[in-house]
C-alpha positions in Angstrom: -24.2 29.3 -44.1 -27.0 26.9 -43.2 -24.9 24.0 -43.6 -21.9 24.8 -41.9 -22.9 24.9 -38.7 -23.8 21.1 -38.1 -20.4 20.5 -39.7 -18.7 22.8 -37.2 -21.0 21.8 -34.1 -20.0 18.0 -35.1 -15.9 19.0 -35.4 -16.4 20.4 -31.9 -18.2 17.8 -30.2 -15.4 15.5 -31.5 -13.2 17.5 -30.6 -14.3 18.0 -27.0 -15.4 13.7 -26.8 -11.6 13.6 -27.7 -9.9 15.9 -25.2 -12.3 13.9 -22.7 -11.4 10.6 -23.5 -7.7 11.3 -23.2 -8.1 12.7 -20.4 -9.6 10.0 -18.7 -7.1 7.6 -20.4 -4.0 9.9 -18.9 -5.8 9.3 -15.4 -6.3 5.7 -15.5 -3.0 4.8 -16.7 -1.4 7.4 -14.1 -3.3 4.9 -11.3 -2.6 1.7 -13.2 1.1 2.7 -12.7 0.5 3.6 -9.0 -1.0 0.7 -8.3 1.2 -1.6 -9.9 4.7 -0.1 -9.1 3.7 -0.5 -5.1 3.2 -3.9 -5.2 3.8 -6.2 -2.0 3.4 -9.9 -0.6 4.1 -10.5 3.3 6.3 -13.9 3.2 6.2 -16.3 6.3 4.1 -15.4 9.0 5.0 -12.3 11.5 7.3 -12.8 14.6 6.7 -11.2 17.4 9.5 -10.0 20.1 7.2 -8.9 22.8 9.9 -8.2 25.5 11.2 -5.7 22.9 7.6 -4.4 21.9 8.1 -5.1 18.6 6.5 -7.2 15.8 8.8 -8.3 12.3 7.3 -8.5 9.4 9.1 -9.8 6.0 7.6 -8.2 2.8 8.7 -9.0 -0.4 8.5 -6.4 -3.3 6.5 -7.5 -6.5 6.1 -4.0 -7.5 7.6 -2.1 -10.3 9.1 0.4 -8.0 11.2 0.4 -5.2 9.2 0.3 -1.9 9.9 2.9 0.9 8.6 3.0 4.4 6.3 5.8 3.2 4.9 3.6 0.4 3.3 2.1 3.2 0.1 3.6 3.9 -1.9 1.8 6.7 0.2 -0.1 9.3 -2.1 -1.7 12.1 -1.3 -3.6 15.3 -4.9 -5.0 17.1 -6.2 -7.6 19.6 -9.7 -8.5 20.2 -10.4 -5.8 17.7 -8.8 -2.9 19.8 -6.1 -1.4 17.9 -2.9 -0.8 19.7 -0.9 2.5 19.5 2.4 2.0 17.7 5.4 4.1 18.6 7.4 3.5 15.2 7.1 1.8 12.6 9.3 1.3 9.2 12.0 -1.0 7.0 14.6 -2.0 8.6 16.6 -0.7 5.6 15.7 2.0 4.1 14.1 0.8 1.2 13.4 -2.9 -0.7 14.1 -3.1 -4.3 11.7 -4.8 -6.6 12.4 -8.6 -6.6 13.7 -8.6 -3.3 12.6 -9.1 0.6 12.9 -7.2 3.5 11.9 -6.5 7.2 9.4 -4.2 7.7 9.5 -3.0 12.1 6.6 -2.1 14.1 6.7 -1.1 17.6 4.6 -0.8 20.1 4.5 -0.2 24.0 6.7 -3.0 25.9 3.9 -3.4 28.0 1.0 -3.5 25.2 2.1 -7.0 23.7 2.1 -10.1 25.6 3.3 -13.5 25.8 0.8 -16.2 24.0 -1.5 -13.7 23.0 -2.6 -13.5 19.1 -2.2 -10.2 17.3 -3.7 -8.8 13.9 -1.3 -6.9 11.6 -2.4 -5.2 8.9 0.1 -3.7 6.6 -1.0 -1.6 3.1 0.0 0.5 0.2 -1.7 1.9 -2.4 -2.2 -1.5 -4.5 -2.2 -4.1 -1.7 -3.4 -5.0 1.6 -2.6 -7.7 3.6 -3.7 -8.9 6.9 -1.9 -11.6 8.8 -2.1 -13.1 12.6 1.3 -13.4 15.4 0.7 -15.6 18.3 3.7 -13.7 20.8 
């Protein structure tokens, strides 16, 4: 019996380096995929339509997967490093297919954006983040 036991303590501390390695293997390539599949690239600058209170921003999809207005998880209007309080935000249509471009809207107060005044906007999801400036 004396030398079974370091045969069956090694089995099950294979066993168990096993089970953890695929485990960690299933969660990396779950968040490889995540971050790969929401993929986006801001084309041309911003343009801003301040009578409107809005700001247009053309995304194009590089993902794997096609990109909603929910895939995008940080949308930021600021000036002078105050961030202003948007009312809506979204794609214009409903969703961009990978390998194409689309608008993505965000609005703000009428009042909030004025004429010849620069503006950050910060759009993310959860593989990229782009920041980009919009002289209105």
């Amino acid at each position: 019996m004396r030398g079974i036991a370091p045969v069956i303590a090694s089995i099950l501390l294979l066993m168990i380096t096993l089970a953890l390695a695929g485990t960690a293997w299933l969660f990396f390539s779950g968040y490889m995929s995540t971050m790969v599949s929401s993929n986006f690239q801001i084309v041309g600058s911003p343009i801003c339509l301040y009578e409107d209170g809005r700001i247009e921003v053309t995304v194009s999809n590089v993902g794997t997967a096609t990109l909603t207005s929910e895939d995008f998880v940080q949308v930021t209007v600021a000036s002078g490093g105050q961030a202003l309080t948007i009312t809506g935000k979204g794609l214009i249509n409903d969703s961009i297919q990978p390998g194409q471009a689309g608008v993505f809207e965000i609005n703000v107060s009428k009042n909030l954006l004025e004429a010849g005044k620069t503006y950050t906007v910060t759009l993310a999801t959860a593989s990229a983040s782009y920041t980009q400036s919009v002289t209105c």
